[in-house]
ZAMARDREN-316838 format. One record per residue: residue in one letter; chain; x, y, z of N, C-alpha, C in turn. Coordinates in nm, 4 decimals, always signed. Layout:
N
{atom "a"; "A"; {X; Y; Z}; {X; Y; Z}; {X; Y; Z}};
...
This chain:
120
{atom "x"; "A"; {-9.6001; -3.3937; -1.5306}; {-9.7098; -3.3875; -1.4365}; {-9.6541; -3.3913; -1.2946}};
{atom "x"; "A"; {-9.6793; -3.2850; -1.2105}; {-9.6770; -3.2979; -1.1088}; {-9.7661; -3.3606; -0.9952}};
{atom "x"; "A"; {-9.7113; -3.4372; -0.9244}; {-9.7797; -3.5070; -0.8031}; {-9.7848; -3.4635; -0.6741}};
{atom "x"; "A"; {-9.8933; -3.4346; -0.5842}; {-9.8508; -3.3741; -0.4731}; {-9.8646; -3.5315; -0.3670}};
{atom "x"; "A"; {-9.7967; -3.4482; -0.2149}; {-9.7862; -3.6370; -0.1422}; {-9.9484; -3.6152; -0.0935}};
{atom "x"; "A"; {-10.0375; -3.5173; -0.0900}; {-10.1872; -3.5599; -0.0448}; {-10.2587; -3.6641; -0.1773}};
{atom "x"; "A"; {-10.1928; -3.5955; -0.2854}; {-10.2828; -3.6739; -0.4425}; {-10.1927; -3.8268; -0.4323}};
{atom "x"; "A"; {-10.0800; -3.8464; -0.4059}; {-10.0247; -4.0275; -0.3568}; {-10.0867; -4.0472; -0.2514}};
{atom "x"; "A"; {-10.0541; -3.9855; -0.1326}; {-10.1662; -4.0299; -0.0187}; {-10.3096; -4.1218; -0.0726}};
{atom "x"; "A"; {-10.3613; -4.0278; -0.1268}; {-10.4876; -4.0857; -0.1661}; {-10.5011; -4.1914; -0.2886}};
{atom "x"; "A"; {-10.4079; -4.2108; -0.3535}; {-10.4058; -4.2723; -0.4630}; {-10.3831; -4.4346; -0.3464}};
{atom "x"; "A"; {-10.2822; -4.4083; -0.2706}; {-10.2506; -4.5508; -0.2171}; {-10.2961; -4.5586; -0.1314}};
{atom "x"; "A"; {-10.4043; -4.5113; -0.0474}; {-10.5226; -4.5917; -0.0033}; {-10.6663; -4.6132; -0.0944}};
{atom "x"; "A"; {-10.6915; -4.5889; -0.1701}; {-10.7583; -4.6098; -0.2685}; {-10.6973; -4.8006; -0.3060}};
{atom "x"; "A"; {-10.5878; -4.7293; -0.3718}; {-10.4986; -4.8884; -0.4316}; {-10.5430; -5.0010; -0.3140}};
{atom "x"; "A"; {-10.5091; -4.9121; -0.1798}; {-10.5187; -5.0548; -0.1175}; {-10.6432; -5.1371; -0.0623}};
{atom "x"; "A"; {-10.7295; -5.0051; -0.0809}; {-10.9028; -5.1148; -0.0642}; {-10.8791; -5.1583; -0.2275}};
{atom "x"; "A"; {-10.8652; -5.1194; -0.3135}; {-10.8758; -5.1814; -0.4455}; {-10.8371; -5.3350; -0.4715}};
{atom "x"; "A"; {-10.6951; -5.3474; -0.4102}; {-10.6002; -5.5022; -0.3832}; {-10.7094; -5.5656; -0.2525}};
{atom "x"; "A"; {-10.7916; -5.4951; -0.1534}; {-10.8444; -5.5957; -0.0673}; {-10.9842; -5.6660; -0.1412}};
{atom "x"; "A"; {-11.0123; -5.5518; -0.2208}; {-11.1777; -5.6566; -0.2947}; {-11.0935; -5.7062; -0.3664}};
{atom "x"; "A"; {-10.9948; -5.6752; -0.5052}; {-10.9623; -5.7669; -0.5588}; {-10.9247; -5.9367; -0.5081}};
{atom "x"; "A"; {-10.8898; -5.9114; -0.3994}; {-10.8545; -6.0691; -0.3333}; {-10.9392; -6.1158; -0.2448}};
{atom "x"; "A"; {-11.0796; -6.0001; -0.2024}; {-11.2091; -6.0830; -0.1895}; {-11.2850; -6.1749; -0.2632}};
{atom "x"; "A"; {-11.2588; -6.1089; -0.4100}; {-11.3221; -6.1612; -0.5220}; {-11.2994; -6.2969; -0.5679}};
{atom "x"; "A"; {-11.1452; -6.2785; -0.5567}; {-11.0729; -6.3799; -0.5702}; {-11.1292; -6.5040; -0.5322}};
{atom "x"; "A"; {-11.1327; -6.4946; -0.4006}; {-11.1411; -6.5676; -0.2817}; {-11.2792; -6.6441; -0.3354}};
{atom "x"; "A"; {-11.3648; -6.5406; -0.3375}; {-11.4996; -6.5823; -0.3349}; {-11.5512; -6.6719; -0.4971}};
{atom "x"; "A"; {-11.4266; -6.6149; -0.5927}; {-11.4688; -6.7008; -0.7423}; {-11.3716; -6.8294; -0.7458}};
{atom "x"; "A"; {-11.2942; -6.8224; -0.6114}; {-11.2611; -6.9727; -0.6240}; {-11.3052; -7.0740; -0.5690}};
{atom "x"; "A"; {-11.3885; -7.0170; -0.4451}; {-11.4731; -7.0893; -0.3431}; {-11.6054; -7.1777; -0.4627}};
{atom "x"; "A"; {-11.6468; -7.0799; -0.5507}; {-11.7712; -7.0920; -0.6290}; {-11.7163; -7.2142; -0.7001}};
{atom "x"; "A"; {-11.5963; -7.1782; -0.7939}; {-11.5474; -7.2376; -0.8801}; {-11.5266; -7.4358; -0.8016}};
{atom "x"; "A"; {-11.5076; -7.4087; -0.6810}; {-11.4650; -7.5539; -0.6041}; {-11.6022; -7.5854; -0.5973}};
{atom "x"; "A"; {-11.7196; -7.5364; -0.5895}; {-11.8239; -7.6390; -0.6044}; {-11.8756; -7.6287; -0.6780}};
{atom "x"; "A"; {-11.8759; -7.5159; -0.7915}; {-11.9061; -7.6030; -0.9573}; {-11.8428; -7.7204; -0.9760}};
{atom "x"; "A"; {-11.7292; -7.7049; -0.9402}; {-11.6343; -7.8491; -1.0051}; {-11.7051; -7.9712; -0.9199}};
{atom "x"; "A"; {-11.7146; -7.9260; -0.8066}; {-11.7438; -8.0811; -0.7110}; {-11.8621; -8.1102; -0.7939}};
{atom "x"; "A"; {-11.9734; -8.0410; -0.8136}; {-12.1381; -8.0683; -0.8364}; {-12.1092; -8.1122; -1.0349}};
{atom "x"; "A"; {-12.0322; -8.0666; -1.0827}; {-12.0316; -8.1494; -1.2252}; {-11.9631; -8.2410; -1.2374}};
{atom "x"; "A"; {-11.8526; -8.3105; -1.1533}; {-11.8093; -8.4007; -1.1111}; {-11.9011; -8.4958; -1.0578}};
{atom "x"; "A"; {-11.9567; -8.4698; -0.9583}; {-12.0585; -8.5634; -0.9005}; {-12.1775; -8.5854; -0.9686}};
{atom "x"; "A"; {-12.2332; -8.4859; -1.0548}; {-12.3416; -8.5482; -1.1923}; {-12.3113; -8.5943; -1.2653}};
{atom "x"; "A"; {-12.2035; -8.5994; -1.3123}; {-12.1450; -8.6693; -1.4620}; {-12.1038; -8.7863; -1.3724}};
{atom "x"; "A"; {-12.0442; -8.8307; -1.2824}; {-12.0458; -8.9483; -1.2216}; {-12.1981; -9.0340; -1.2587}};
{atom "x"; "A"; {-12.2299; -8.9610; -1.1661}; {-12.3927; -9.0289; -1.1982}; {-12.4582; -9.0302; -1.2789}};
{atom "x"; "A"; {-12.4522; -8.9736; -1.3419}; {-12.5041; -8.9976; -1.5041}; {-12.4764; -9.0987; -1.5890}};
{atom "x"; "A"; {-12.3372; -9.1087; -1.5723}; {-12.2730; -9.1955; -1.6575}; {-12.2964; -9.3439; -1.6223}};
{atom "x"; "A"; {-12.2756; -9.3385; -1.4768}; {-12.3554; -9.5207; -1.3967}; {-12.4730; -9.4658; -1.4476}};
{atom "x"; "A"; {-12.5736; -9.4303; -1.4416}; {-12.7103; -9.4175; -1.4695}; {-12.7377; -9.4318; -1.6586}};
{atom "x"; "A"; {-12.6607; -9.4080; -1.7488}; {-12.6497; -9.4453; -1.8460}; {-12.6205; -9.5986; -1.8706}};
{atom "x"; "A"; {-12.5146; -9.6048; -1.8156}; {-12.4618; -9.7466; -1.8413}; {-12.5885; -9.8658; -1.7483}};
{atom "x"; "A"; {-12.6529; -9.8655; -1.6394}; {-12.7201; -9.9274; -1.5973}; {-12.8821; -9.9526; -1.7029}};
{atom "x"; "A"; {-12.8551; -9.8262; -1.7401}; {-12.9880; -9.8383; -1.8168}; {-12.9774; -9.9327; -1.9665}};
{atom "x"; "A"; {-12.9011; -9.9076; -2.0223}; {-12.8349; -9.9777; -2.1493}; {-12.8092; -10.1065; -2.1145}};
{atom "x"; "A"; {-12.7426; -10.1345; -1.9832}; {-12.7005; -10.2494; -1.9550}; {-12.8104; -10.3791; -1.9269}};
{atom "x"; "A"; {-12.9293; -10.2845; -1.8905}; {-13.0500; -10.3681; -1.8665}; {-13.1567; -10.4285; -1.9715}};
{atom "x"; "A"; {-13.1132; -10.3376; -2.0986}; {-13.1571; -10.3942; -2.1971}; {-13.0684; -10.4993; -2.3057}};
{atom "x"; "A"; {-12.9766; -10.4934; -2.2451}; {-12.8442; -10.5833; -2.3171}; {-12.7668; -10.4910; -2.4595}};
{atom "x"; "A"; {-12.7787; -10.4156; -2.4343}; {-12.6578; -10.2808; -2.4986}; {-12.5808; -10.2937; -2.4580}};
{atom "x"; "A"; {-12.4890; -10.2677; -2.5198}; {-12.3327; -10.2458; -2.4720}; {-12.2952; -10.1549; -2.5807}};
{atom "x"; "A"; {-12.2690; -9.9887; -2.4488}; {-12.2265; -9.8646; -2.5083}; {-12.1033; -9.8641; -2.5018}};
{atom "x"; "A"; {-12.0012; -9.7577; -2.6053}; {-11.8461; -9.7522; -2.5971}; {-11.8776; -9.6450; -2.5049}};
{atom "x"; "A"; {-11.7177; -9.6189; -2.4394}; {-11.7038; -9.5498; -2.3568}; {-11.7353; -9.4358; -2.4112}};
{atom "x"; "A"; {-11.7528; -9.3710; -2.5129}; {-11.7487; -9.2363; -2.5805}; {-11.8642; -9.2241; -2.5622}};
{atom "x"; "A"; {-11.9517; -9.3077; -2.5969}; {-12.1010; -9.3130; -2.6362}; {-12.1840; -9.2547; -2.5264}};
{atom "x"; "A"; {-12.0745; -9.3368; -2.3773}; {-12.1772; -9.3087; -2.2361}; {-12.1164; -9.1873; -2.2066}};
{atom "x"; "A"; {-12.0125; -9.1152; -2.2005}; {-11.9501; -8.9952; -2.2024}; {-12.0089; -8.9093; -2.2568}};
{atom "x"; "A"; {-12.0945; -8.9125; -2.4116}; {-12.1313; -8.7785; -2.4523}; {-12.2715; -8.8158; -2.4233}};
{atom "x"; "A"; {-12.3481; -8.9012; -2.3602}; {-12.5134; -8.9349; -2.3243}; {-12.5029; -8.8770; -2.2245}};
{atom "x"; "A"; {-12.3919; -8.8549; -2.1167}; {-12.3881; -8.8224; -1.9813}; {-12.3516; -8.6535; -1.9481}};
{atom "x"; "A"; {-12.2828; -8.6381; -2.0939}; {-12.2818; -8.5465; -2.1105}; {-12.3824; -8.4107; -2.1455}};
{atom "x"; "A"; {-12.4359; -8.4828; -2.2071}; {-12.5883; -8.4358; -2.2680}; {-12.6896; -8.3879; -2.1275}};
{atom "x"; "A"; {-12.6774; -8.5043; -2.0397}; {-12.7608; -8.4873; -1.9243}; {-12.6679; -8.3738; -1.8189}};
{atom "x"; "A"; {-12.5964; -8.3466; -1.7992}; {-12.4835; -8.2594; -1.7404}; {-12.4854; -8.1405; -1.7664}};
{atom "x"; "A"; {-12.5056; -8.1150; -1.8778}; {-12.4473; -8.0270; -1.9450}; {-12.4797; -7.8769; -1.8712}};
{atom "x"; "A"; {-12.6059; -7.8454; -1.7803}; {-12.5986; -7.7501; -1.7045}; {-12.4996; -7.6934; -1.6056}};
{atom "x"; "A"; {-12.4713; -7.8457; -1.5655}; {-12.3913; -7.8488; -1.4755}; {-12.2069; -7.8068; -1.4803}};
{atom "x"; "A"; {-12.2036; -7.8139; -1.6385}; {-12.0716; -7.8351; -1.7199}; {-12.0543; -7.6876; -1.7379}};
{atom "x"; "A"; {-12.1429; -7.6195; -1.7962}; {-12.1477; -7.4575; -1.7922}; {-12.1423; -7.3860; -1.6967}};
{atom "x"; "A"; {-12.2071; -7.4403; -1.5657}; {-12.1447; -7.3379; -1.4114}; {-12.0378; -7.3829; -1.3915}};
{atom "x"; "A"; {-11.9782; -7.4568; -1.4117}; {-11.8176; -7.5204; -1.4268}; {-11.7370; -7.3927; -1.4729}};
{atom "x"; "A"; {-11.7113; -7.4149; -1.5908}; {-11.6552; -7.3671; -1.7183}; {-11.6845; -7.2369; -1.6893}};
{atom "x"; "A"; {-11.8206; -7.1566; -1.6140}; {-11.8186; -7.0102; -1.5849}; {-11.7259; -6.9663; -1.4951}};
{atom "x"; "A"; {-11.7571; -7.0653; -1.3516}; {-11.7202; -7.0501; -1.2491}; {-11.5391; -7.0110; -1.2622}};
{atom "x"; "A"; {-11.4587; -7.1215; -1.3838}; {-11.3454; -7.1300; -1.4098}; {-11.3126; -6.9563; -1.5159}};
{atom "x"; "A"; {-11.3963; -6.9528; -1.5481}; {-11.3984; -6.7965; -1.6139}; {-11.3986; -6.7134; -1.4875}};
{atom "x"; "A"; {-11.4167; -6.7031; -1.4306}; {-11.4683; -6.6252; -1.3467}; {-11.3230; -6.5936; -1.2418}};
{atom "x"; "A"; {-11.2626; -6.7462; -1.2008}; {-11.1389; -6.7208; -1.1401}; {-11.0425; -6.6471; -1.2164}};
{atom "x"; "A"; {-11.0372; -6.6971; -1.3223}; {-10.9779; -6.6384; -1.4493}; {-10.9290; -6.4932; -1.4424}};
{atom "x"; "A"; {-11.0745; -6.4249; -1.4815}; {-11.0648; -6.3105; -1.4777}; {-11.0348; -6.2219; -1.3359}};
{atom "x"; "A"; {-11.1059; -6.2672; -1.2352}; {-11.0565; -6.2313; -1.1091}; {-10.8859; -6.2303; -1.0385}};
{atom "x"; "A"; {-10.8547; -6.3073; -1.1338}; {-10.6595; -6.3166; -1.1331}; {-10.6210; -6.2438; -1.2020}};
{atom "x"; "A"; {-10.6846; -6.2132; -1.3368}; {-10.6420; -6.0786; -1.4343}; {-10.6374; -5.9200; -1.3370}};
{atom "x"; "A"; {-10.7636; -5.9649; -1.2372}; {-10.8433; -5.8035; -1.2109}; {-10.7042; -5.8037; -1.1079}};
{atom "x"; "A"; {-10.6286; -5.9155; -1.0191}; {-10.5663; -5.8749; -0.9525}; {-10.4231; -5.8433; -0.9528}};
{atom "x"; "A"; {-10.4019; -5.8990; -1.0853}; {-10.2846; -5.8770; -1.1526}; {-10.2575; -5.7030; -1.1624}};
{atom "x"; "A"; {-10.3739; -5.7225; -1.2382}; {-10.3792; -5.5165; -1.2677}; {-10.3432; -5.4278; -1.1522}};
{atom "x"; "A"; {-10.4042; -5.4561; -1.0458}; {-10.4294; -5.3484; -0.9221}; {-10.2694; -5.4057; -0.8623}};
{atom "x"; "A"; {-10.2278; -5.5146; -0.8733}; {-10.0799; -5.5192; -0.8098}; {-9.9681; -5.4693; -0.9362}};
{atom "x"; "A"; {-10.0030; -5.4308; -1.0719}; {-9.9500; -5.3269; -1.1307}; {-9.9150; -5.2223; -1.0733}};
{atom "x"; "A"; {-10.0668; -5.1557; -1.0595}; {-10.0774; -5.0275; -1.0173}; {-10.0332; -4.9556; -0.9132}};
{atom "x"; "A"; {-9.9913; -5.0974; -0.7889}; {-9.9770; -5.0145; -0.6960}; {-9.8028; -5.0653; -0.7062}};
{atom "x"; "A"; {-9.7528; -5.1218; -0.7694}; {-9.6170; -5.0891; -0.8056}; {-9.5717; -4.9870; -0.8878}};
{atom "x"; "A"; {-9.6475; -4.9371; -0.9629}; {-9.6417; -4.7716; -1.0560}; {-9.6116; -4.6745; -0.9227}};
{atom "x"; "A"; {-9.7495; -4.7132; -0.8322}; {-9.7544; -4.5980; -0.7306}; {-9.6358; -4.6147; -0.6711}};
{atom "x"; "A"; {-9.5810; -4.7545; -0.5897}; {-9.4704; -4.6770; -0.5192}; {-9.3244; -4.6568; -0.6358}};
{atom "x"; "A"; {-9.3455; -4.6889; -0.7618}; {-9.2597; -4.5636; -0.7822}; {-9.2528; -4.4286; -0.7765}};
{atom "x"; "A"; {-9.3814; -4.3805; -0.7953}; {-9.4166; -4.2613; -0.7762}; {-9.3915; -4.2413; -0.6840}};
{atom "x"; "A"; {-9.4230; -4.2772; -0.5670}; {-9.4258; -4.2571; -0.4211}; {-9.3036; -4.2152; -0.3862}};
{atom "x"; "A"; {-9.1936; -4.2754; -0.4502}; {-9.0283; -4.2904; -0.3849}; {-8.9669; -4.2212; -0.4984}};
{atom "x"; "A"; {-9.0117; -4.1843; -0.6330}; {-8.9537; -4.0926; -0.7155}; {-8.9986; -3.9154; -0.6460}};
{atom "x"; "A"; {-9.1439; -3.9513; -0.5838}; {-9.1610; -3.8022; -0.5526}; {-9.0784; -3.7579; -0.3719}};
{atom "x"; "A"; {-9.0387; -3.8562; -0.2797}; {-8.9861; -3.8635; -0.2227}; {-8.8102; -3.8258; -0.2202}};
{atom "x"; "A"; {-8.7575; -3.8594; -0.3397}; {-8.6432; -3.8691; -0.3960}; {-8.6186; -3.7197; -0.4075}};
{atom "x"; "A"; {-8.7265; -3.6990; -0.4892}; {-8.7596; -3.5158; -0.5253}; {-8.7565; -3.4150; -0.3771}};
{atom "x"; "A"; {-8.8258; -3.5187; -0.3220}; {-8.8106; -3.3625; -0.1793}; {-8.7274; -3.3960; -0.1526}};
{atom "x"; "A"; {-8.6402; -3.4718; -0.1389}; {-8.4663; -3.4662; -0.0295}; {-8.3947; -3.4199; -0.1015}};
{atom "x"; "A"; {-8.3913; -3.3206; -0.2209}; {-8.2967; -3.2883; -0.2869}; {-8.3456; -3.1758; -0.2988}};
{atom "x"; "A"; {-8.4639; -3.0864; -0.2458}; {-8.5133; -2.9391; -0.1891}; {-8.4415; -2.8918; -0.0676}};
């Protein structure tokens, strides 16, 4: 297959808005991901005093497991925008992995088809 330098031209500015959303995305599913974590952090905090106060007032005494999965129970919305949010960076590191593939393919291309004209 032949490559011409207008069809690389365009391939590597393409690539390179491609690498700038990819590391918008980035940006923006880790921002998300830092306050899923803060906001299920800070409910399961409270939940868990709010479990234990309640039990405690009737003279219960829960194991730690017990108030962990009660608090959990009450959380649990909160535990899933977590766990997405962490999907989400996830994949957004995959998406940018790829496009910094690609644009290392390209500059081989780039400098193999370069290579090619200095020897015309």
């Amino acid at each position: 297959m032949e490559l011409s330098n207008q069809t690389l031209t365009a391939r590597g500015v393409a690539l390179s808005k491609e690498l700038d959303s990819a590391w918008e995305k980035l940006e923006d599913a880790e921002t998300r991901f830092a306050e899923a974590e803060h906001a299920y952090k800070m409910a399961s905090s409270n939940a868990r005093m709010s479990v234990q106060a309640r039990y405690a007032d009737k003279g219960v005494k829960l194991t730690v497991q017990e108030k962990d999965d009660m608090a959990f129970v009450q959380t649990s919305d909160q535990h899933l925008a977590f766990v997405t949010a962490d999907a989400y960076v996830r994949a957004a590191r995959a998406n940018l992995k790829r496009v910094q593939v690609q644009v290392d393919i390209w500059r081989s291309l780039n400098s193999s088809q370069r290579a090619a004209m200095e020897l015309v």
